[in-house]
DRENDO-1510 file (C-alpha; in Angstrom, 1 decimal, always signed):
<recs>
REC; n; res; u; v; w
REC; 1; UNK; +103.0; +73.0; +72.7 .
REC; 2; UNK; +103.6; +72.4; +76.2 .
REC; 3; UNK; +104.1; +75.7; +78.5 .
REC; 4; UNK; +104.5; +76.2; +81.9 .
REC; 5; UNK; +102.1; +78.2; +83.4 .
REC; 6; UNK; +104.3; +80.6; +85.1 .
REC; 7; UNK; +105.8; +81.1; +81.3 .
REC; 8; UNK; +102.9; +82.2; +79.9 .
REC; 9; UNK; +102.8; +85.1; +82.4 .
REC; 10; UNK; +106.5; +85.5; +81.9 .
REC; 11; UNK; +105.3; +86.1; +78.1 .
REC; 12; UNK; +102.6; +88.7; +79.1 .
REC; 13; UNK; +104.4; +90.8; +81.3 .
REC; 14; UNK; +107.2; +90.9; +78.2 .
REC; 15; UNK; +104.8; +91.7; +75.4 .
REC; 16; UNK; +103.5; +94.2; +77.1 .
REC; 17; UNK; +106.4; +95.6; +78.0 .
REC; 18; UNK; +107.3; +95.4; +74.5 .
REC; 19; UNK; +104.6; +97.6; +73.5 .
REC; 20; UNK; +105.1; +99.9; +76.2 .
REC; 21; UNK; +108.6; +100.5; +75.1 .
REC; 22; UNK; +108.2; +101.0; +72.1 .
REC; 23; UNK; +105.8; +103.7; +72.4 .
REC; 24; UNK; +107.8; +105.7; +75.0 .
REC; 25; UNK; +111.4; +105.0; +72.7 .
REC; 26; UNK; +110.0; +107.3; +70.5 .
REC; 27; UNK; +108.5; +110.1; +72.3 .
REC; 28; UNK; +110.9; +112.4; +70.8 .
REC; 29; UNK; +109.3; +112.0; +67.5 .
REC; 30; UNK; +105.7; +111.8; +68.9 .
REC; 31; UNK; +106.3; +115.1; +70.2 .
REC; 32; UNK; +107.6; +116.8; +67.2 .
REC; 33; UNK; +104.7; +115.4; +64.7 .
REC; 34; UNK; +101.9; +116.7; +66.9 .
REC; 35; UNK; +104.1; +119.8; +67.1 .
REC; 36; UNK; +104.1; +120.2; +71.1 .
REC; 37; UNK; +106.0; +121.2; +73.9 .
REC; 38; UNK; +107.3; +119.3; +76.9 .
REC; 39; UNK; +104.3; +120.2; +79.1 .
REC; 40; UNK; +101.7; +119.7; +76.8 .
REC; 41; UNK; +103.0; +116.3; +76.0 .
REC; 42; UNK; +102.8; +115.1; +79.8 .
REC; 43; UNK; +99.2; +116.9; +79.9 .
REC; 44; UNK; +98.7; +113.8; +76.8 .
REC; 45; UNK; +100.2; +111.4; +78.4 .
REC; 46; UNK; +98.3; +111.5; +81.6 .
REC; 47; UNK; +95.4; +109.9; +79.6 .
REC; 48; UNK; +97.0; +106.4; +80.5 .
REC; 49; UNK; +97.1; +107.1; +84.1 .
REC; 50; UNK; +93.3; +107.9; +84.3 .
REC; 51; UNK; +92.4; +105.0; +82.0 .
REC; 52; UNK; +94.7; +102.9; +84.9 .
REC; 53; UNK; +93.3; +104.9; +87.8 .
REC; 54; UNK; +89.7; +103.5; +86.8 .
REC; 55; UNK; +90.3; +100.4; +85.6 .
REC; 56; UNK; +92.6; +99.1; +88.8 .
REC; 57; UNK; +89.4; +100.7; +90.7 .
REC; 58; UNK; +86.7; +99.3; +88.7 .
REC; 59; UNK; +87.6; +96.2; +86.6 .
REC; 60; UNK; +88.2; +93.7; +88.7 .
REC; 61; UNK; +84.3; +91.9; +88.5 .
REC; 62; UNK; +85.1; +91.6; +84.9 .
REC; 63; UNK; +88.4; +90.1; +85.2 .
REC; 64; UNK; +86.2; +87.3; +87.1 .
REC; 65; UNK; +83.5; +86.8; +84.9 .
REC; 66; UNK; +85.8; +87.0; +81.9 .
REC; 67; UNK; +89.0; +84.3; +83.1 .
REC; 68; UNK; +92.5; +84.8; +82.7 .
REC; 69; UNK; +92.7; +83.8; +79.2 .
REC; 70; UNK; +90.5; +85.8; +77.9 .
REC; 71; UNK; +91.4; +89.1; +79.9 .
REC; 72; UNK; +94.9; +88.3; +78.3 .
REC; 73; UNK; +94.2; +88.4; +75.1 .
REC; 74; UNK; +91.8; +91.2; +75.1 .
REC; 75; UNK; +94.5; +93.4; +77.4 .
REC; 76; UNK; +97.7; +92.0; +76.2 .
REC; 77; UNK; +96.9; +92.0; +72.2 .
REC; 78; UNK; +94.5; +95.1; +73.3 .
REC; 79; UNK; +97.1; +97.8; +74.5 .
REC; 80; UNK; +99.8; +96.7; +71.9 .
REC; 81; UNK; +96.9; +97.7; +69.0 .
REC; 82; UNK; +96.1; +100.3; +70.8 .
REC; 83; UNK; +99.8; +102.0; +70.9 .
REC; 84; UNK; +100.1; +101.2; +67.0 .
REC; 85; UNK; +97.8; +103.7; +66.4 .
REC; 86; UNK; +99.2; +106.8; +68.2 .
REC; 87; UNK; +101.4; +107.4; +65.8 .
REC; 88; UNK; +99.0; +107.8; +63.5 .
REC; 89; UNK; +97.0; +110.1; +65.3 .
REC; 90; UNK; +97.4; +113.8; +64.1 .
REC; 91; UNK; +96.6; +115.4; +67.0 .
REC; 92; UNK; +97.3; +115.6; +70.8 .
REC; 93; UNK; +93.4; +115.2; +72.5 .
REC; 94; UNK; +93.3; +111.7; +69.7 .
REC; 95; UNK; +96.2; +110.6; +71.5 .
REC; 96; UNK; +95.1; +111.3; +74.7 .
REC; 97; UNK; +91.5; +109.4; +74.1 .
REC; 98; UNK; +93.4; +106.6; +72.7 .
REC; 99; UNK; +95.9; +106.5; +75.5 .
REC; 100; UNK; +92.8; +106.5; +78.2 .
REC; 101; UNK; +91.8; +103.5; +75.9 .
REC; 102; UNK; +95.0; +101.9; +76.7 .
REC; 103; UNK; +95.2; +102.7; +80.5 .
REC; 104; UNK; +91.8; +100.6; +80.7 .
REC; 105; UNK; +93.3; +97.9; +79.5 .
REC; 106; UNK; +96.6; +98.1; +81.5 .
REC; 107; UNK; +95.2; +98.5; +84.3 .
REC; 108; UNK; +92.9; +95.3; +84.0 .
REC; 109; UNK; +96.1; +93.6; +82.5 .
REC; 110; UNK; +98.5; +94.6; +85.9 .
REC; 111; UNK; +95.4; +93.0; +88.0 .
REC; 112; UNK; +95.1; +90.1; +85.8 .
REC; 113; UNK; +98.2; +88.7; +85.5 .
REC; 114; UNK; +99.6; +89.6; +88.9 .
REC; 115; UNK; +96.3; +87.8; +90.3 .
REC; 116; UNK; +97.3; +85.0; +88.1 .
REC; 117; UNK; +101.1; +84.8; +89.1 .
REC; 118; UNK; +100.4; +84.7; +93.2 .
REC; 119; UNK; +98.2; +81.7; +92.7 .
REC; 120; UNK; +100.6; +79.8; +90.3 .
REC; 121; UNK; +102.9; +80.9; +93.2 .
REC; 122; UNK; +100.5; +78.6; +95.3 .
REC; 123; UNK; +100.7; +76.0; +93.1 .
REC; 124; UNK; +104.8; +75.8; +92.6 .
REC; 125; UNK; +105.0; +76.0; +96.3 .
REC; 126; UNK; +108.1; +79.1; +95.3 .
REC; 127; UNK; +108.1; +82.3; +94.7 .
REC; 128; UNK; +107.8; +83.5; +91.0 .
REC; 129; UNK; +106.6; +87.3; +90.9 .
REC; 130; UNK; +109.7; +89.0; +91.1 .
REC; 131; UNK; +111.1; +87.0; +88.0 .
REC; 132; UNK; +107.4; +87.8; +86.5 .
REC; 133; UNK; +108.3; +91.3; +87.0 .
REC; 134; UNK; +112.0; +90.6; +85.9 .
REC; 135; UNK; +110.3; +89.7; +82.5 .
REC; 136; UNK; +108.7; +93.0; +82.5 .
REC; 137; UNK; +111.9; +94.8; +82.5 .
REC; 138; UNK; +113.9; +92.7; +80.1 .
REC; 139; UNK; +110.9; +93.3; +77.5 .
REC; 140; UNK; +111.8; +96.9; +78.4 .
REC; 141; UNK; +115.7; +96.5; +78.3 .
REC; 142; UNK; +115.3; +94.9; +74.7 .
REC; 143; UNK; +112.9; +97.2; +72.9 .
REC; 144; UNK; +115.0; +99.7; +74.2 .
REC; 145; UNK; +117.9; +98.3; +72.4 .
REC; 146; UNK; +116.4; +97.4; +69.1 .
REC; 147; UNK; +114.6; +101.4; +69.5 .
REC; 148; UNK; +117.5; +102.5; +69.4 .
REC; 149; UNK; +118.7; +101.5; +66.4 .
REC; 150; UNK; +115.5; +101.5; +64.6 .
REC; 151; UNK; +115.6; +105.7; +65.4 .
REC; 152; UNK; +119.2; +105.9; +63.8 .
REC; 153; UNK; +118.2; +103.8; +60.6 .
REC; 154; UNK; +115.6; +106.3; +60.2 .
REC; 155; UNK; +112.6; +103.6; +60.5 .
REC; 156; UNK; +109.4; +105.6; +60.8 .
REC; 157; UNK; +107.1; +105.7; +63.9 .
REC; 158; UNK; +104.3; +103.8; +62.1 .
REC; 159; UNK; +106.1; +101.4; +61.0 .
REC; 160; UNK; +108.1; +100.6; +63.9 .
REC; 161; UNK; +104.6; +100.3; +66.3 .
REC; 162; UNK; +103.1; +98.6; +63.0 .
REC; 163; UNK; +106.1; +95.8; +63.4 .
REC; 164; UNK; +105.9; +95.7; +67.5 .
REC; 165; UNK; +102.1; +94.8; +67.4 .
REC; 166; UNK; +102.2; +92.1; +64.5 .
REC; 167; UNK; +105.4; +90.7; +66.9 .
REC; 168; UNK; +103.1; +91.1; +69.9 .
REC; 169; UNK; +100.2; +89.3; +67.9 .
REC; 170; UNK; +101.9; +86.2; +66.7 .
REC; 171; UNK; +103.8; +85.4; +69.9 .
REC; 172; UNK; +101.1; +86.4; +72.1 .
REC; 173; UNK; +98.6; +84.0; +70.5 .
REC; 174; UNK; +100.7; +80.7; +70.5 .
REC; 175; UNK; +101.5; +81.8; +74.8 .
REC; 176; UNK; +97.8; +82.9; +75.7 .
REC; 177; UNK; +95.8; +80.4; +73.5 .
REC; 178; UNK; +96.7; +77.4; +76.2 .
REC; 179; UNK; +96.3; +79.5; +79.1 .
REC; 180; UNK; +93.6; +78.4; +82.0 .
REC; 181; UNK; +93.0; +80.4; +85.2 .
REC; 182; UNK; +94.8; +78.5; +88.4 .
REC; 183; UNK; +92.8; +78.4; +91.2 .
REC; 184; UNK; +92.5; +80.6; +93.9 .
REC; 185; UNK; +94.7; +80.3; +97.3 .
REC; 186; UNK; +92.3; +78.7; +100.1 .
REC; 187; UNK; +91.0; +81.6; +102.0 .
REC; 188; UNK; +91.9; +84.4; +99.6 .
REC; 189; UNK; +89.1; +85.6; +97.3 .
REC; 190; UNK; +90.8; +88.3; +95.4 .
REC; 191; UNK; +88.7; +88.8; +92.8 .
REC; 192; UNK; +85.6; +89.3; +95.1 .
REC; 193; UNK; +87.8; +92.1; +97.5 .
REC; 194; UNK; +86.4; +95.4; +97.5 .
REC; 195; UNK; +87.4; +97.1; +93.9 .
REC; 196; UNK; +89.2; +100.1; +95.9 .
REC; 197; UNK; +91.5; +99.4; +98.7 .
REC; 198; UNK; +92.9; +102.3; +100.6 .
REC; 199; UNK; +95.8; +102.2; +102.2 .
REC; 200; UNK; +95.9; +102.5; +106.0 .
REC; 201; UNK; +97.6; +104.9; +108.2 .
REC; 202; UNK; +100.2; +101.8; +109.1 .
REC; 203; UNK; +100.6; +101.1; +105.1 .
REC; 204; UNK; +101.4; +104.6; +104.1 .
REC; 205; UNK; +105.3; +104.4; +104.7 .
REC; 206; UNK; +105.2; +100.8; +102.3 .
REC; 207; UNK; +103.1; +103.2; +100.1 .
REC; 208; UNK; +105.8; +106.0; +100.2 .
REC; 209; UNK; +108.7; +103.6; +99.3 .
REC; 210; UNK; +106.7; +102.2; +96.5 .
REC; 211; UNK; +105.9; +105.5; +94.4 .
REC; 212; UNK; +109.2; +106.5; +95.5 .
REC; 213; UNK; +110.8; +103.5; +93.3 .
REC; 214; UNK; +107.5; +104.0; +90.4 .
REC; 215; UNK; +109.0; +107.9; +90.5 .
REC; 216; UNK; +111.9; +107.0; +89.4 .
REC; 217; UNK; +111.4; +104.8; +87.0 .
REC; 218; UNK; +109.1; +106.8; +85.3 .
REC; 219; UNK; +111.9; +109.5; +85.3 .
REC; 220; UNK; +114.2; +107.0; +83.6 .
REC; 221; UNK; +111.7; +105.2; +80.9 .
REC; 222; UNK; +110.0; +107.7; +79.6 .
REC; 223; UNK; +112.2; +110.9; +80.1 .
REC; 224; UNK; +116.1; +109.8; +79.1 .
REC; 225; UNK; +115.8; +110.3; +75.6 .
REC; 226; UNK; +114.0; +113.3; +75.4 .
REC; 227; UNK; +116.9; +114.7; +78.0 .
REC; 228; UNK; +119.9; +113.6; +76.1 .
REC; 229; UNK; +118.4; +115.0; +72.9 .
REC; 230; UNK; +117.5; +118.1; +74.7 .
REC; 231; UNK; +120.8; +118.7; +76.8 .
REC; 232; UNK; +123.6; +117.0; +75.2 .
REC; 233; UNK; +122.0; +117.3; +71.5 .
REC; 234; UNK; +123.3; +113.9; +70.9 .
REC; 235; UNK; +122.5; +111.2; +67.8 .
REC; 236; UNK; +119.0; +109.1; +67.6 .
REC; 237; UNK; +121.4; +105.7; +69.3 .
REC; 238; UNK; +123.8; +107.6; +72.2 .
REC; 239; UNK; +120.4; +108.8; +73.1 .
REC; 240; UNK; +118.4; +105.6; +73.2 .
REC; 241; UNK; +121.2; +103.7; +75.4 .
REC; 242; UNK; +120.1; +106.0; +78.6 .
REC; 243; UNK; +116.9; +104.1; +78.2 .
REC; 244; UNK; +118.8; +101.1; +77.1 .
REC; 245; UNK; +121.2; +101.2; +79.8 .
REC; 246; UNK; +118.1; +101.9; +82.8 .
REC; 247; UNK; +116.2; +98.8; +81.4 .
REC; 248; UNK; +119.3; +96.8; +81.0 .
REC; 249; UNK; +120.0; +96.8; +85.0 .
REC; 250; UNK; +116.5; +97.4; +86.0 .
REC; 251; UNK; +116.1; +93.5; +84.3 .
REC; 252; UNK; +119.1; +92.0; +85.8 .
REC; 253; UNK; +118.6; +93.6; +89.6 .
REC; 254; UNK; +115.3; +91.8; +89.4 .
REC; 255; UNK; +116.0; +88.5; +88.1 .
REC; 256; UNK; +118.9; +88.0; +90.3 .
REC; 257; UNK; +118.4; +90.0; +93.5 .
REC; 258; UNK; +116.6; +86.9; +95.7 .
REC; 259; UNK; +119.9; +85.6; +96.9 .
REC; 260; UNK; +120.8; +89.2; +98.1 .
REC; 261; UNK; +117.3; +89.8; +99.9 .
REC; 262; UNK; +117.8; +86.1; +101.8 .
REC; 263; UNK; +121.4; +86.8; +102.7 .
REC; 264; UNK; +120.9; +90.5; +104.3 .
REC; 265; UNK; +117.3; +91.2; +104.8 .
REC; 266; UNK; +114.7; +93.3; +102.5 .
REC; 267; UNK; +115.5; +96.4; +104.7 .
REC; 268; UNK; +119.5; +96.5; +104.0 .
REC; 269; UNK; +118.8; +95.5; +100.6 .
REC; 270; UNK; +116.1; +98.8; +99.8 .
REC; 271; UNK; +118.2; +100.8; +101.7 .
REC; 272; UNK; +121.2; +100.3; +99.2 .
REC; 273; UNK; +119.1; +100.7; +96.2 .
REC; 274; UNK; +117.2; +103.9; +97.2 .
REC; 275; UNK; +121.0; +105.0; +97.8 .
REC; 276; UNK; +122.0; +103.9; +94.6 .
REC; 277; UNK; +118.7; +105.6; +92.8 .
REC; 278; UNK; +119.8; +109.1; +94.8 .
REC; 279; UNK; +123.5; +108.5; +92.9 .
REC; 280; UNK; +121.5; +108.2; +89.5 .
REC; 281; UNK; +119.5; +110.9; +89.8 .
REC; 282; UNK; +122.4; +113.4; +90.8 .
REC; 283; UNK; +124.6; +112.1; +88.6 .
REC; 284; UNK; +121.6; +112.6; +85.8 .
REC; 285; UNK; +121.2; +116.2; +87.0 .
REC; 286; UNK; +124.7; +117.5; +87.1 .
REC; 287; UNK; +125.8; +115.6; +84.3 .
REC; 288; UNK; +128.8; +117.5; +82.8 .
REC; 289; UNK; +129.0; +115.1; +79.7 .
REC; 290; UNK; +126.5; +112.3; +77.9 .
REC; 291; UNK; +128.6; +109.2; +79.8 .
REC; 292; UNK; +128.4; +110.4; +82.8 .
REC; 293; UNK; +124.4; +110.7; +82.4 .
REC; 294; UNK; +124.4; +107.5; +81.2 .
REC; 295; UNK; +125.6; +106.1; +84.1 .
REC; 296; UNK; +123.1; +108.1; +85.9 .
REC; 297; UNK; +120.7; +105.9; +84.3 .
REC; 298; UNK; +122.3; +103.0; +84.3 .
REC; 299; UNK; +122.5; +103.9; +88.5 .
REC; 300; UNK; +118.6; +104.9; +88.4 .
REC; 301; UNK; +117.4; +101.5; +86.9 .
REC; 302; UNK; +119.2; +99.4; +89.5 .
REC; 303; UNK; +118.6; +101.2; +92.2 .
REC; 304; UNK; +114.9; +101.4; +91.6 .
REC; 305; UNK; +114.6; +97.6; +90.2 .
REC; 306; UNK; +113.5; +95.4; +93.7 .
REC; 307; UNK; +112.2; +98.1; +95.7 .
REC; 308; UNK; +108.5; +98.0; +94.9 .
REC; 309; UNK; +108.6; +94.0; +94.7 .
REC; 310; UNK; +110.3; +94.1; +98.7 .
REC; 311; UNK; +107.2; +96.7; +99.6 .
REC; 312; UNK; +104.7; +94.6; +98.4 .
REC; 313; UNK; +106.0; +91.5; +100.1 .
REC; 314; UNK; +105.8; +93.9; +103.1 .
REC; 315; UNK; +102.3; +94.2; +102.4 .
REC; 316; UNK; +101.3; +91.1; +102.3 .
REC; 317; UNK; +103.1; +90.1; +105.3 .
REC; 318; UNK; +101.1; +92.8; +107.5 .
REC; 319; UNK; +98.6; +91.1; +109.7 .
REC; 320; UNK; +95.9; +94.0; +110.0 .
REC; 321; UNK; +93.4; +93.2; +107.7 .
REC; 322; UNK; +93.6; +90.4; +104.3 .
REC; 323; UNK; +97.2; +90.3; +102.8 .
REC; 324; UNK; +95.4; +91.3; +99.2 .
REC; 325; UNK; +93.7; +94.3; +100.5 .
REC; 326; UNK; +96.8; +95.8; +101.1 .
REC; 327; UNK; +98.7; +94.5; +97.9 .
REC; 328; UNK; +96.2; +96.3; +96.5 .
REC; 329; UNK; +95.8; +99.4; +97.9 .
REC; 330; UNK; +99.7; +99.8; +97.1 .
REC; 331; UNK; +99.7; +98.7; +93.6 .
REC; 332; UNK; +96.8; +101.6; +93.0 .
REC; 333; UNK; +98.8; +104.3; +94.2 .
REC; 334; UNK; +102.3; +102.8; +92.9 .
REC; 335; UNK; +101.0; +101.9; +90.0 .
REC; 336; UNK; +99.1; +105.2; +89.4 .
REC; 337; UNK; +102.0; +107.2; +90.0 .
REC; 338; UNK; +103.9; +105.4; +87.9 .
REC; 339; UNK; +101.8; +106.9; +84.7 .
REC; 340; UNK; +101.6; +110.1; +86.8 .
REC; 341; UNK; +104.6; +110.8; +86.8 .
REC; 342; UNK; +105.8; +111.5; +83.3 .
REC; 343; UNK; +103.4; +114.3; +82.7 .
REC; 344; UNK; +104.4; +115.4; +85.7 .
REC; 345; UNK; +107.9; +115.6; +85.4 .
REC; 346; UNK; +106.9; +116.9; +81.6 .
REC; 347; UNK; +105.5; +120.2; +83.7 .
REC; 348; UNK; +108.7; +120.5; +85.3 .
REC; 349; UNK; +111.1; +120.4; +82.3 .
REC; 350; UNK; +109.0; +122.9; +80.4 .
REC; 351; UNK; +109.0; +125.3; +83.0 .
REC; 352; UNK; +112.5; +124.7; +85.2 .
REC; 353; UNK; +114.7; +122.4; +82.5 .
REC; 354; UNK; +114.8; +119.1; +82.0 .
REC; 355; UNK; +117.6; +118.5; +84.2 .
REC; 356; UNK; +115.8; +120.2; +87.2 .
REC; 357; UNK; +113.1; +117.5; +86.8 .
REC; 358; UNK; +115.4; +114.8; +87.9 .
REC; 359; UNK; +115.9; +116.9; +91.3 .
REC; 360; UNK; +112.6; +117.0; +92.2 .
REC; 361; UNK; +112.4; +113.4; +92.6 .
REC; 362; UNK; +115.3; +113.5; +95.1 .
REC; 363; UNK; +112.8; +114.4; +98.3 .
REC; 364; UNK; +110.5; +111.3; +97.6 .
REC; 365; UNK; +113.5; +108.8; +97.7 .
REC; 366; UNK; +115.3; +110.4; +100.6 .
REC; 367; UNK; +111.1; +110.1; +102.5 .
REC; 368; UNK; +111.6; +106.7; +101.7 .
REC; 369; UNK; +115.5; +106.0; +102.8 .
REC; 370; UNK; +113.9; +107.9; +106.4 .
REC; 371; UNK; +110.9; +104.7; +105.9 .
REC; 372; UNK; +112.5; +101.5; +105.7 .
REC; 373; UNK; +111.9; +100.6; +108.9 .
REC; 374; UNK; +108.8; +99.7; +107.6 .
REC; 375; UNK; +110.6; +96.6; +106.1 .
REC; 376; UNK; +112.1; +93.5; +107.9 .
REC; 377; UNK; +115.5; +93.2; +108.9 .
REC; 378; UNK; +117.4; +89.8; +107.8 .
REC; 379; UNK; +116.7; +88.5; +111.3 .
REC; 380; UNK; +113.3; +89.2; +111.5 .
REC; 381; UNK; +112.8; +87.3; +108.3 .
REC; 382; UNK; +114.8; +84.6; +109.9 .
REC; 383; UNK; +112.7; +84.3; +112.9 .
REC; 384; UNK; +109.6; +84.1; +111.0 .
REC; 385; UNK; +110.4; +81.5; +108.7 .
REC; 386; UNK; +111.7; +79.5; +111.6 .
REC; 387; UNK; +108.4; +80.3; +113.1 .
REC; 388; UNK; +106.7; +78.9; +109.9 .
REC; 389; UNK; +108.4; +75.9; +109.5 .
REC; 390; UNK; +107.7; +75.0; +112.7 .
REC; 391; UNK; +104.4; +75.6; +112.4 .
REC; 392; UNK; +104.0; +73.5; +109.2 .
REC; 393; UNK; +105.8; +70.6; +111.1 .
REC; 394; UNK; +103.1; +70.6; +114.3 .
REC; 395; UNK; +100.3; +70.8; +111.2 .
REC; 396; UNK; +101.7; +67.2; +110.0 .
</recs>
């Protein structure tokens, strides 16, 4: 079978969101069979963000040595195994081992395949990470849906992860088998960069806008259906559509937000979303009905969608030190944060409501609405690609 090799990362990023989703569609029920409150369910959850933490500090020498094909299949095939056995875990420190498991892996995963999709970027001579990342959140928007009504037909947990990962194995073998590293962009070792880039004084406001968008969408995946249970007391599916509805146009933003970002500029664009994620949240935390929340979400997944993609193409355009030391510093903390967040946010719930959670979020985005300066106006852009094709044309 003959794939593209931007597909087969396409496939990756959707499996594993796949997984993911699944997991996180029902936390309601994980919570109730290891009997557990809101707080004490983010304290087991936070197992993923170490297992991240270390593994986007540490795992990058193996990612080398081991290729791209095989890091897939270990990490893609890896984490979805991995999640098929929490709900068979009886206890809340066996899920927290086996989610520090997991965060190993996708952390080495979100290193690999982004790695893999900037140099196949090389390669095409256009720009295919955000539609990489678009992938991401359609895998998201679809288990989402199907969650949904596997909760109402009364599927159980262990059978609905049992079904994800035999999915995730077949269709991830026939995409990974044919998969071969592409080779690096001239100049740009990325694999042999220091394994922990901190960000600099001049990268913290791309930093700031980054875990602002990562904050919110960990408030929308992994916190909407434990908050329409819990507020609005509603039925297994009206629940599951706030996380259906935030995946739904966090996918579509992403997939077809280029043409925006070239006609006004990446700083007009972020502005307008971060404005839009502020409209979610409030609408999530005074929500006098379940449609109007719903909206909220539907308002939080858009508006959250192409920020982190516009700050890390800020990063890489920043001329102070190698464009993939920066990339990485900001996918640590983003990333990081965007595992942190849910037991965070779990903390808050337990002790100030559920709907109070979504309020706390509200300072980071308005710190990042007062930051993006930090990100090129349309003219800018304009000027610089102007600049570059000039360039290219004195080269020839």
């Amino acid at each position: 079978m003959h794939i593209q090799p931007q597909h087969r990362i396409y496939a990756c990023f959707f499996l594993f969101a796949t997984s993911m989703g699944a997991l996180l569609s029902r936390l309601p029920d994980l919570q109730v069979a290891l009997d557990i409150n809101k707080s004490e369910l983010g304290l087991t959850l936070i197992g993923a963000a170490i297992g991240a933490l270390i593994s986007l500090t540490f795992a990058s020498p193996l990612i080398a040595r081991f290729g791209a094909r095989r890091t897939a299949f270990l990490t893609v095939l890896g984490t979805s195994a991995l999640l098929a056995t929490v709900p068979w875990a009886g206890f809340a420190p066996l899920v927290f081992f086996i989610l520090l498991c997991e965060g190993l892996l996708a952390g080495a995963l979100e290193i690999n395949l982004n790695v893999e999709i900037d140099r196949i970027e090389a390669q095409l001579g256009r720009g295919v990470m955000n539609r990489a990342h678009g992938f991401w959140s359609l895998g998201f928007f679809l288990t989402a849906l199907a969650s949904s009504g596997v909760r109402q037909a009364g599927v159980p947990m262990q059978l609905h992860l049992a079904l994800t990962f035999a999915f995730v194995l077949i269709v991830g073998t026939i995409f990974i088998s044919g998969m071969k590293s592409a080779p690096a962009r001239a100049g740009l070792g990325h694999t042999d960069a220091p394994s922990m880039a901190l960000p600099t004084l001049g990268l913290l406001p791309l930093c700031v806008i980054g875990i602002a968008a990562f904050l919110v969408e960990g408030a929308g995946i992994d916190w909407s259906a434990i908050y329409m249970r819990d507020v609005f007391a509603v039925e297994p599916f009206i629940g599951g559509l706030g996380l259906t509805l935030f995946t739904f146009f966090m996918a579509v933003a992403r997939l077809f937000v280029d043409p925006l970002v070239d006609r006004f500029g990446a700083r007009a664009v972020a502005t307008f979303l971060l404005v839009l994620s502020v409209a979610g949240l409030c609408s999530v935390w005074l929500a006098p009905h379940p449609y109007v929340a719903l909206v909220g979400f539907a308002l939080m997944g858009g508006g959250c969608s192409a920020v982190y993609p516009l700050a890390v193409s800020a990063a890489a355009q920043r001329t102070d030190r190698p464009a993939h030391l920066n990339v990485a510093a900001l996918g640590q903390m983003s990333f990081v944060v965007f595992f942190l967040a849910p037991p965070l946010l779990g903390f808050v719930a337990e002790h100030a409501g559920i709907r109070f959670s979504y309020l706390v979020c509200l300072p980071i985005i308005i710190a990042a609405l007062c930051l993006t300066k930090a990100l090129k106006t349309r003219e800018v852009e304009s000027r610089a690609g102007i600049e570059n094709r000039a360039d290219q044309a004195a080269s020839g």
